[in-house]
C-alpha positions, 0 to 999 in steps of 0.5 A: 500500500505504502510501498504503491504509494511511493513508486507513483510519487517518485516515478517521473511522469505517473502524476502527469499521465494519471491527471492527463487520462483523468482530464482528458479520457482515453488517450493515445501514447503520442497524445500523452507525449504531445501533452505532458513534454516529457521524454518518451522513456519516461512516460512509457515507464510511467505508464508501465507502472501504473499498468503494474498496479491496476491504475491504467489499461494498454489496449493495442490499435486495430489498424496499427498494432503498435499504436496503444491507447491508454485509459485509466481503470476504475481503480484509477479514476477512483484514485485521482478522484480523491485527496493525495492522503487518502491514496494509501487506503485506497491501494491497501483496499485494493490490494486486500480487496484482491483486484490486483492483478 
């Protein structure tokens, strides 16, 4: 919980892509890049990240295949929904909810 709680704050890029998908709805990897002006490395291993602890999903293109599309999952919206302090409970009912993945 804690432990979630700190990989997204000290990862570069996971707040940007999480208030981008938040603000904006379904994305685009090249729309996040054009949005948040970080290097792509960087937003890609954001969005891994967040992948890894069920905030977000990678759906690939039907016509391009390597396009993905990111979007955040309902644990997602409900995490940036909510004040930063309340963010540890939010992952811990998660995590014992047993929806992770």
């Amino acid at each position: 919980m804690t432990h979630e709680l700190t990989r997204i704050s000290k990862k570069a890029g996971t707040l940007d892509v999480l208030v981008s998908l938040y603000t904006e709805g379904e994305l685009g990897m090249s729309g996040l890049y054009r949005m948040i002006h970080l290097d792509r490395g960087t937003i890609s291993s954001a969005v891994v990240l967040l992948k890894s602890l069920n905030l977000v999903t990678l759906r690939k293109g039907e016509l391009f295949p390597y396009a993905q599309t990111v979007a955040l999952t309902a644990l997602g919206r409900r995490l940036i929904r909510r004040p930063v302090f309340e963010w540890p409970s939010i992952l811990f009912e998660n995590e014992v909810g047993g929806t992770r993945p």
